[in-house]
N, C-alpha and C positions, 0 to 999 in steps of 0.2 A: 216491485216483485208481483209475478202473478201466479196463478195455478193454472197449469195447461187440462185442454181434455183427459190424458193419459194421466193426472196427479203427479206431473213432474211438475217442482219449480221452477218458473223463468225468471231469469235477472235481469235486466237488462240498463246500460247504461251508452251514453255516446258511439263509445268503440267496443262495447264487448258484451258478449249475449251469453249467459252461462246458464244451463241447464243440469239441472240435481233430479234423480230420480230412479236412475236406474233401467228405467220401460224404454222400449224401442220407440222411435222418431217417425212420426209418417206427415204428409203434409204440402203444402206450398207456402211461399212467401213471397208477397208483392212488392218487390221493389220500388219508391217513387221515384220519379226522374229527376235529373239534377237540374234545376235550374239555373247555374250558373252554364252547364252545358249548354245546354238549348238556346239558354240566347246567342250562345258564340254560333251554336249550329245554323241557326236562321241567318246570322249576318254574312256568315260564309257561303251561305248556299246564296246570296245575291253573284257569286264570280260565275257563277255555271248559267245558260240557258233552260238546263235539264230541269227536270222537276224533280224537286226533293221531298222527300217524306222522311217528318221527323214524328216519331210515335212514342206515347208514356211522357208527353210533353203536361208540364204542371202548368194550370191553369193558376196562376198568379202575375200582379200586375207588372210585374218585369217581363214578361212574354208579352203582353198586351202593346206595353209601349214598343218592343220590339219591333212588333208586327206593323205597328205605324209605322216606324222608322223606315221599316222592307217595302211597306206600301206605299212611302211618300217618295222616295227612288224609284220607284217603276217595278216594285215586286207586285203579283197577284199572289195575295195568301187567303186560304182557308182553313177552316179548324172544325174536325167534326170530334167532337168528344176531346180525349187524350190525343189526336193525330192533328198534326198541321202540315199541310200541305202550300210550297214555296214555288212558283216559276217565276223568274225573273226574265223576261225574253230579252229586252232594252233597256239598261238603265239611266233614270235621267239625269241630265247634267246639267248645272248652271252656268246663265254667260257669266263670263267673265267681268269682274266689275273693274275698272278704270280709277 
């Protein structure tokens, strides 16, 4: 539980955000990105040539290996901040083993 600027209380648990107080709401809230999304998004954007831009991308070590993964296939990724940017022009393939 906390005390917002306005003297409303905030509740807050997993799934539910209850605020008591009465006073009018003003404000923003930064959502963080899903990381289960993102990795799905970076692997998917190896099917296109295009370049993708995935943004509000969480900098934790499951994107990290990812981006190995996209780079060791013939992805070019970068990462400026929260934004990672995907082109995949070629992807590589292994011979065939016998």
């Amino acid at each position: 539980m906390m005390k917002g600027e306005t003297g409303n209380v905030i509740t807050m648990s997993s799934q539910l955000v209850r605020i008591r107080g009465g006073k009018p709401l003003s404000g923003t809230v930064k959502v963080a990105g899903a990381k289960n999304a993102a990795s799905k998004m970076m692997i998917a954007s190896l099917l296109t040539a295009e370049e993708v831009v995935l943004e509000n991308c969480p900098d934790i070590e499951e994107i990290s290996i990812t981006t190995e993964i996209c780079a060791a296939v013939g992805a070019h990724v970068s990462r400026d901040g929260t934004k990672v940017r995907l082109t995949t022009p070629t992807l590589l393939r292994r011979a065939s083993v016998s």
